[in-house]
C-alpha positions as CSV (number, residue, x, y, z in Angstrom):
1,X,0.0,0.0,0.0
2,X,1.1,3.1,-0.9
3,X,1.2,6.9,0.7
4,X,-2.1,7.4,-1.6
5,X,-3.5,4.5,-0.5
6,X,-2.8,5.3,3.3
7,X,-4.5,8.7,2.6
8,X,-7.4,7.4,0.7
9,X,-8.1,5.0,4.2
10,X,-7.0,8.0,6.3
11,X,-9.4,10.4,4.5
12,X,-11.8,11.2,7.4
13,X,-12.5,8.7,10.3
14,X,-15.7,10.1,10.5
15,X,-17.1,9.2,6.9
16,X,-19.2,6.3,7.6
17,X,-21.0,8.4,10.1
18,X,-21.3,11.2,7.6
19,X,-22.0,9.0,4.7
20,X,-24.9,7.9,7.0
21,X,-26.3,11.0,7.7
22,X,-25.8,12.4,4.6
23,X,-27.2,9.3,2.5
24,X,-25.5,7.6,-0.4
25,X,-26.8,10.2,-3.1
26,X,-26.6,14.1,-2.7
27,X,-28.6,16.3,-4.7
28,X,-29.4,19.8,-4.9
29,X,-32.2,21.4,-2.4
30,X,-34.5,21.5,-5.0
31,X,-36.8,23.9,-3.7
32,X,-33.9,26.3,-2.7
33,X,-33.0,26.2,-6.4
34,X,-36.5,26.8,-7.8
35,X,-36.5,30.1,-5.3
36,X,-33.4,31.4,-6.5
37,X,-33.5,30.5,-9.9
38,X,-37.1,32.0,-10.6
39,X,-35.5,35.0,-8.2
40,X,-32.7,35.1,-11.0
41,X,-35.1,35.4,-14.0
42,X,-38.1,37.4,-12.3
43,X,-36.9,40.2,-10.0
44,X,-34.7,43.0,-12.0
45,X,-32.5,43.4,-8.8
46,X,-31.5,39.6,-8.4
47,X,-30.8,39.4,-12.0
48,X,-28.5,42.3,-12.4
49,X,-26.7,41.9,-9.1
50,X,-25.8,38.2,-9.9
51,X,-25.1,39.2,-13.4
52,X,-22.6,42.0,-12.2
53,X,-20.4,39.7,-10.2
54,X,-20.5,36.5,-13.1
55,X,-19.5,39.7,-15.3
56,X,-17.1,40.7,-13.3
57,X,-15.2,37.7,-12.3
58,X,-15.2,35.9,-16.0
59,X,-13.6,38.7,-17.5
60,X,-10.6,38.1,-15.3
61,X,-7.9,35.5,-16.7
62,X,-5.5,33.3,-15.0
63,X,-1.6,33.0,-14.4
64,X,-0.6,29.7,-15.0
65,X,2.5,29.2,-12.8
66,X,4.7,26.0,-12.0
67,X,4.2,22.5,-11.6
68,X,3.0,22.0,-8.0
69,X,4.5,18.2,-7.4
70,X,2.2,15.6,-5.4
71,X,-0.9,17.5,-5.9
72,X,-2.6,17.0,-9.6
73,X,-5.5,14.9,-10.1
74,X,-4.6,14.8,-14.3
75,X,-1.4,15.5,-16.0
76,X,-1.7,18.4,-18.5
77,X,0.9,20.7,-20.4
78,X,1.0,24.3,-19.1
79,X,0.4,25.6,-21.9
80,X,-2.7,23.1,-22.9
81,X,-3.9,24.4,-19.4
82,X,-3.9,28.0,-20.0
83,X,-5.6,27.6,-23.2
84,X,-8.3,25.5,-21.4
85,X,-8.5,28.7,-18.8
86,X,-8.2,31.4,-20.7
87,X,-9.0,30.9,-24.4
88,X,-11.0,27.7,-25.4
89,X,-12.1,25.3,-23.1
90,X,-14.3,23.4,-25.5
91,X,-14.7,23.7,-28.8
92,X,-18.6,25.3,-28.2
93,X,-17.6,27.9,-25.5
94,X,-15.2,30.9,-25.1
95,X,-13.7,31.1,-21.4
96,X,-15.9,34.1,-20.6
97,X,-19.2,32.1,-22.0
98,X,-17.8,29.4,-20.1
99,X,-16.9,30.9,-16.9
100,X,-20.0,33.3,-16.8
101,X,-22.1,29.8,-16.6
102,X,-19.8,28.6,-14.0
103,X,-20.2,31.3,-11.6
104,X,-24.0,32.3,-12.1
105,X,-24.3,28.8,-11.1
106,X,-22.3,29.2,-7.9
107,X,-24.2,32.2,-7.1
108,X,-27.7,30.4,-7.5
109,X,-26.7,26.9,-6.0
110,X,-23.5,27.2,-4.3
111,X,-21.6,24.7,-6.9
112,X,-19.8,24.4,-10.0
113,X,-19.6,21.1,-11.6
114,X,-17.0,20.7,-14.5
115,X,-16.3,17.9,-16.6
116,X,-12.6,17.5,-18.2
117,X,-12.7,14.5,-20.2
118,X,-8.8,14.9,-20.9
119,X,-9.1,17.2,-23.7
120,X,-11.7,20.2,-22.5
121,X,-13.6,21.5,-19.4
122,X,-17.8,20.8,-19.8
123,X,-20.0,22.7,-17.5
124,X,-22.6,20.5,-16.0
125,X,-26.0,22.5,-14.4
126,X,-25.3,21.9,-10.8
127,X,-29.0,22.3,-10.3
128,X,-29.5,18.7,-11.7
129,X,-26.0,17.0,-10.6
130,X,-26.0,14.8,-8.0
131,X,-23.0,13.3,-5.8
132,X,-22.5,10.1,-5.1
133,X,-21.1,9.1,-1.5
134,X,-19.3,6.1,0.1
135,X,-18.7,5.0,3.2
136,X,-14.9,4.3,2.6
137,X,-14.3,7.2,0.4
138,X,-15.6,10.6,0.4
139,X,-17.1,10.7,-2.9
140,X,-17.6,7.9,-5.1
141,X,-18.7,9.6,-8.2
142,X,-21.4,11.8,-9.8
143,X,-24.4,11.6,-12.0
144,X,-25.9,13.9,-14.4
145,X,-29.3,12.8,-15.1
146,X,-28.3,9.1,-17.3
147,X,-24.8,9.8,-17.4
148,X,-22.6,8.5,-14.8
149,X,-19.0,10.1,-14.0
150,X,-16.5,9.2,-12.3
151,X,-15.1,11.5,-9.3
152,X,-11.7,12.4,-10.8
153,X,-13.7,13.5,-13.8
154,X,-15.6,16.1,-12.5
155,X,-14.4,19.7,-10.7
156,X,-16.5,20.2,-7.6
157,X,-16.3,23.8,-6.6
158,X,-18.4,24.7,-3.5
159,X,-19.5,27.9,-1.8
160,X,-19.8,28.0,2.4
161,X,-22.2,25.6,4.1
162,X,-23.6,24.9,7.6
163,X,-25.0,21.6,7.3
164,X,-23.1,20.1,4.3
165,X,-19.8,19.0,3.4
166,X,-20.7,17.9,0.2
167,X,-22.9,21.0,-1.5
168,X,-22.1,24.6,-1.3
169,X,-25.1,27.1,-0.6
170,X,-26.7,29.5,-2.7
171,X,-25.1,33.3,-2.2
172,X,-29.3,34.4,-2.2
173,X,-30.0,31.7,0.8
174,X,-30.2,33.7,3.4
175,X,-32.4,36.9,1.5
176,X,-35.4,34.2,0.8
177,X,-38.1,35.7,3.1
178,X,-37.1,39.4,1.7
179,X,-37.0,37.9,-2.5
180,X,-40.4,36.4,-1.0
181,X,-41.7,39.4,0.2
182,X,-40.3,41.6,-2.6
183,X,-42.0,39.4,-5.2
184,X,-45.2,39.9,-3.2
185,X,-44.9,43.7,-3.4
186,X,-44.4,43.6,-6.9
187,X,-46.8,40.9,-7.5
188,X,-49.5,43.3,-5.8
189,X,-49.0,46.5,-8.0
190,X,-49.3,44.2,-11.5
191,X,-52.3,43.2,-9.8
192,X,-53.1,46.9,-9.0
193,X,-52.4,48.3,-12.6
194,X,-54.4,45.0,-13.9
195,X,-57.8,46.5,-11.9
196,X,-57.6,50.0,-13.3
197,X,-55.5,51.4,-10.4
198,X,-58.3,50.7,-8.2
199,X,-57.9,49.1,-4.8
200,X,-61.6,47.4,-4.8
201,X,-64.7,48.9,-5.1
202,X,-67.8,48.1,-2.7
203,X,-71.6,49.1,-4.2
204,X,-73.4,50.4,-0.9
205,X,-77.4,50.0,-1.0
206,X,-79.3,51.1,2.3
207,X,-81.9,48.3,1.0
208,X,-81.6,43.8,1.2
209,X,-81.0,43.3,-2.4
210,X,-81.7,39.6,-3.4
211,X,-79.2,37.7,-4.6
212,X,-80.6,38.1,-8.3
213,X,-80.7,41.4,-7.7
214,X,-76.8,42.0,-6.5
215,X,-75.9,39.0,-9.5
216,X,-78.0,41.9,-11.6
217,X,-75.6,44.8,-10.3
218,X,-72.4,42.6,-10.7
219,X,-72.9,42.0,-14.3
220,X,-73.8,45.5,-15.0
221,X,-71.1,47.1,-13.5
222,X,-68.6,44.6,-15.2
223,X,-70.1,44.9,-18.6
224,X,-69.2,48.9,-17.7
225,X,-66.4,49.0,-15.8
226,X,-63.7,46.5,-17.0
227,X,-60.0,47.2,-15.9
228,X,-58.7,44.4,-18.1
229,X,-59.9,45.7,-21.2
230,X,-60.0,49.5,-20.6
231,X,-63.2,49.9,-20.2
232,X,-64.5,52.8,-18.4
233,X,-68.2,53.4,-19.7
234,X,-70.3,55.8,-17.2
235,X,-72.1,54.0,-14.6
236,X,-76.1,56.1,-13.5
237,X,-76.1,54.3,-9.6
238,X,-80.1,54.4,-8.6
239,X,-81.9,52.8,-5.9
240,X,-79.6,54.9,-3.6
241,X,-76.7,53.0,-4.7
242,X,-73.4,54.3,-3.2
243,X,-69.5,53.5,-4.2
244,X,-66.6,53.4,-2.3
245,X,-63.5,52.1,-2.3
246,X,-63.0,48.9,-0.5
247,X,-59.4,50.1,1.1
248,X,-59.3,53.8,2.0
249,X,-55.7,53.7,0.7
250,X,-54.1,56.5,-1.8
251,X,-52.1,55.4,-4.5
252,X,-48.7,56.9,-2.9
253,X,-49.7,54.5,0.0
254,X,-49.8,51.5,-2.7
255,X,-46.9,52.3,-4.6
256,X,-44.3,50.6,-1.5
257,X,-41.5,53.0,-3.4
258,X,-39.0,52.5,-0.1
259,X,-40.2,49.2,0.5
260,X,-39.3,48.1,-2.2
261,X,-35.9,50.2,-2.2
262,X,-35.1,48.6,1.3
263,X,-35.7,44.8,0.2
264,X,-34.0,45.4,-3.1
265,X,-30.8,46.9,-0.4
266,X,-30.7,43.9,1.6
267,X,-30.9,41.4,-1.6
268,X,-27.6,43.0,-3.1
269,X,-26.2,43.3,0.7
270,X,-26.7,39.4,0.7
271,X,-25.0,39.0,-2.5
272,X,-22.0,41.1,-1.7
273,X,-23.0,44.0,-4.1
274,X,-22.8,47.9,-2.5
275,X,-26.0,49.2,-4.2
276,X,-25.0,52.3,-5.1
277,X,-23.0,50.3,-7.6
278,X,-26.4,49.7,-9.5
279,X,-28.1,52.9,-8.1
280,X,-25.5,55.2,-9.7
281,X,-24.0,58.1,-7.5
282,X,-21.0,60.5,-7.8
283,X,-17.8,59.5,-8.9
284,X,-15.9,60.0,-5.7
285,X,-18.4,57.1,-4.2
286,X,-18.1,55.1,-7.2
287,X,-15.0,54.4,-6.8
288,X,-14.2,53.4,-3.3
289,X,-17.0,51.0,-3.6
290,X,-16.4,49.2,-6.7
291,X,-13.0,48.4,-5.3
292,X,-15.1,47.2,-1.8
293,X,-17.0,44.6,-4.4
294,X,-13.8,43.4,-6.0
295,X,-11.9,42.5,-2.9
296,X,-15.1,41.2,-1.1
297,X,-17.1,39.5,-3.6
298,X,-15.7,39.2,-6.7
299,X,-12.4,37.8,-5.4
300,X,-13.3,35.3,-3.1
301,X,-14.7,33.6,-5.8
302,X,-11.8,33.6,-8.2
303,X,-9.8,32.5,-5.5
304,X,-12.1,29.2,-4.7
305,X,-12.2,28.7,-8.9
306,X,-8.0,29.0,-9.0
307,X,-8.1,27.1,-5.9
308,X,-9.5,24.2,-7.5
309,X,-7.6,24.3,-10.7
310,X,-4.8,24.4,-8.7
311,X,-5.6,21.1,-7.0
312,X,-6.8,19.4,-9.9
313,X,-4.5,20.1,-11.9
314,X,-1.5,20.6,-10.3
315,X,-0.1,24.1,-11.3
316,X,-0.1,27.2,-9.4
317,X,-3.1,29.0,-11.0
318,X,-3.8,32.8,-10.1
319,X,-6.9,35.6,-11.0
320,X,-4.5,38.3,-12.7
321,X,-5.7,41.8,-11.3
322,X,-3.5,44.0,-12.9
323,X,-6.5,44.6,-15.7
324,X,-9.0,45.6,-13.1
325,X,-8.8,49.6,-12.8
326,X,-10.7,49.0,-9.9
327,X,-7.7,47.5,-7.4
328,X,-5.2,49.5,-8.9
329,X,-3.7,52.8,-6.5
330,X,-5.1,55.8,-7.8
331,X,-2.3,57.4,-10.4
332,X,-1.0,60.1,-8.0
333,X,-0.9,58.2,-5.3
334,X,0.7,54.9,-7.3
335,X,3.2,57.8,-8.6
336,X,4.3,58.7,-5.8
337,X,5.2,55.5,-4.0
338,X,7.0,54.3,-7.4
339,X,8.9,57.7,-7.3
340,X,9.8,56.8,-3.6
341,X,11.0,53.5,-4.3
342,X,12.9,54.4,-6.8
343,X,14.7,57.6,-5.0
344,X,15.5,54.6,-2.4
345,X,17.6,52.4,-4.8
346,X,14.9,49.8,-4.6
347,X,13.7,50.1,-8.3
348,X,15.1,51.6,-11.4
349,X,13.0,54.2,-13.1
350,X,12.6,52.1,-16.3
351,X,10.9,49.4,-13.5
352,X,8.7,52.4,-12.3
353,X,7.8,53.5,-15.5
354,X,6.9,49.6,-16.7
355,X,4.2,50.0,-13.5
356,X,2.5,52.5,-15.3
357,X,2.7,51.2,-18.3
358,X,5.2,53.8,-19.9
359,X,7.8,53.2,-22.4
360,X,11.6,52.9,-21.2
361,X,14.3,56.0,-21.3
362,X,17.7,55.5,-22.3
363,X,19.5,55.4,-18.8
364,X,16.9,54.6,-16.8
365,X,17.9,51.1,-15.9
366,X,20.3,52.8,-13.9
367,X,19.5,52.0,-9.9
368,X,20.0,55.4,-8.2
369,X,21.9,54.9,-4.8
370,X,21.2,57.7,-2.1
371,X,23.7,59.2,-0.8
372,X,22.5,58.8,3.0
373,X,23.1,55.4,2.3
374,X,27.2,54.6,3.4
375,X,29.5,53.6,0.5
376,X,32.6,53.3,-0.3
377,X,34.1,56.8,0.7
378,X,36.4,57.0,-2.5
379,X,33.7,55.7,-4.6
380,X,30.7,58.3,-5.0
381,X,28.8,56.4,-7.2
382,X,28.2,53.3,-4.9
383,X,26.7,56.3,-2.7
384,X,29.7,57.4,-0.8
385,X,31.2,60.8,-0.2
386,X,34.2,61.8,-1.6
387,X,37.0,62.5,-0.1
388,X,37.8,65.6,1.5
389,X,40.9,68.2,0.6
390,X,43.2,69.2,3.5
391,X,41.3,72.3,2.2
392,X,38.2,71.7,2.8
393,X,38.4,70.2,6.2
394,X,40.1,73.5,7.0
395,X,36.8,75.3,6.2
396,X,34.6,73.0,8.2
């Protein structure tokens, strides 16, 4: 037996326990799915703020760095690899198709399921994936409706959980009640607009009308006064017939404007979007808050993707950030610190100006030495003084 094989049995002491308690087959909390996914394609807020960070994060490529011994699942070429992450990784999909449906599907479920079948990387719904456990090993394989797969063939990529160890958790988990109630409120003024922009109507009579006689009024006043089709014929009330409106609400009281704001707040809270982001606002806010969602949202989730990749494959794999204005120093500010660095002998200006993304200068590969810093006293340019005249000592 092997060191594999010892950590295969070693895995986790606990797993026929777990296996137990979890069952043999794991799939996706169907319900949980339906709620964010109809969330996803129904409510404006949950759509854009899920589509900002899948955006966001699949327009990011990766460094591919070296061969990371004892840790790769498959064996793979660097340079097949970065193709797979960066360019092509099928022949149906560009990366950023590909990655987009990768992360929308984190988001919504808490997983990412990819297939490499040695050649390319397939992106299997998570929604209808399900894992197949073991009580000797942690998991034995996976299934995707008819089509069985074995577990070194798939890339499980899982959000935070409570209560599993197997399946991530949807990002919008935790905002259900408020998508719930939010899709109420909106629900309610369709319905509103649908009856004319009229709360309910009740027909007041002073006299007991039969019921033919209030079926009579019904289908009068319907044949007159139909929302649905825009009907709004004049109505003579007799019989001392009086109408009122069945909630003595205005239309501002209806219209839930800051309800509606606060709910749509908390669902981008929950998703880790600042909603001024989507709201628009001055520049000077802009900008302090996109780089907020980059280093709290949007990077966490590269990292768990990389993370993966990494381990699957076996080669350090990074997000590159140098594209994204948004985690770069301001210009000033990034100016001065090169300038500092390079005053300091720590950088040459041709370095500094390659941060900035500036052409080189003839004799700026030159590392300037300061001349606080102690060199050789009969050497000036390795930062020493030179060396003083009988002459000049006499005048100090």
């Amino acid at each position: 037996m092997n060191w594999l094989d010892n950590l295969k049995v070693k895995l986790n002491p606990a797993q026929i326990v777990i296996s137990e308690e979890s069952g043999d087959s794991i799939y996706t909390d169907t319900a949980a799915n339906l709620k964010a996914s109809d969330a996803y394609d129904d409510i404006e807020v949950v759509n854009r703020g899920v589509n900002m960070i899948a955006d966001s994060a699949a327009e990011l490529q990766f460094e591919i760095g070296d061969r990371i011994h004892g840790l790769a699942t498959e064996s793979i070429r660097l340079k097949k690899l970065d193709t797979l992450l960066n360019h092509s990784p099928n022949p149906y999909q560009t990366a950023e198709t590909f990655k987009r449906a990768c992360f929308v599907d984190f988001i919504i479920d808490g997983n990412i399921f990819i297939y490499y079948d040695g050649a390319h990387l397939y992106h299997l719904p998570s929604k209808s994936v399900e894992i197949q456990t073991d009580k000797k090993e942690f998991v034995k394989g996976y299934v995707y409706g008819t089509v069985q797969f074995k577990a070194n063939e798939v890339i499980h990529i899982r959000d935070n959980a409570a209560d599993s160890i197997f399946r991530g958790t949807s990002r919008l988990e935790a905002s259900y009640l408020t998508i719930d109630r939010l899709n109420k409120m909106l629900a309610f003024q369709t319905n509103f607009f649908k009856n004319g922009a009229v709360p309910g109507l009740v027909l007041k009579s002073p006299n007991v009308l039969s019921t033919k006689v209030k079926q009579r009024l019904l289908d009068s006043w319907a044949q007159r006064y139909n929302p649905t089709t825009g009907g709004r014929k004049p109505v003579i009330l007799d019989g001392d017939l009086d109408i009122k409106p069945m909630v003595d609400s205005t239309f501002k009281d209806l219209d839930f404007e800051n309800a509606v704001k606060e709910h749509e707040t908390r669902i981008l809270k929950a998703l880790g979007v600042p909603p001024i982001l989507l709201d628009g606002g001055n520049n000077a806010n802009i900008r302090p808050n996109m780089r907020l969602f980059y280093q709290t949202t949007v990077m966490p989730l590269l990292v768990k993707y990389s993370a993966a990749m990494r381990k699957y494959f076996g080669y350090g794999v990074s997000p590159i950030t140098e594209t994204v204005s948004a985690l770069l120093p301001e210009a000033k500010d990034q100016a001065a610190y090169l300038a500092t660095l390079v005053n300091s002998g720590i950088m040459t200006p041709n370095e500094a100006r390659a941060q900035l993304r500036l052409d080189a200068v003839d004799g700026g590969d030159d590392r300037q030495i300061p001349a606080n810093i102690a060199g050789s006293a009969s050497n000036p340019s390795e930062g020493g003084k030179p060396p003083q005249s009988e002459d000049d000592k006499s005048v100090t």
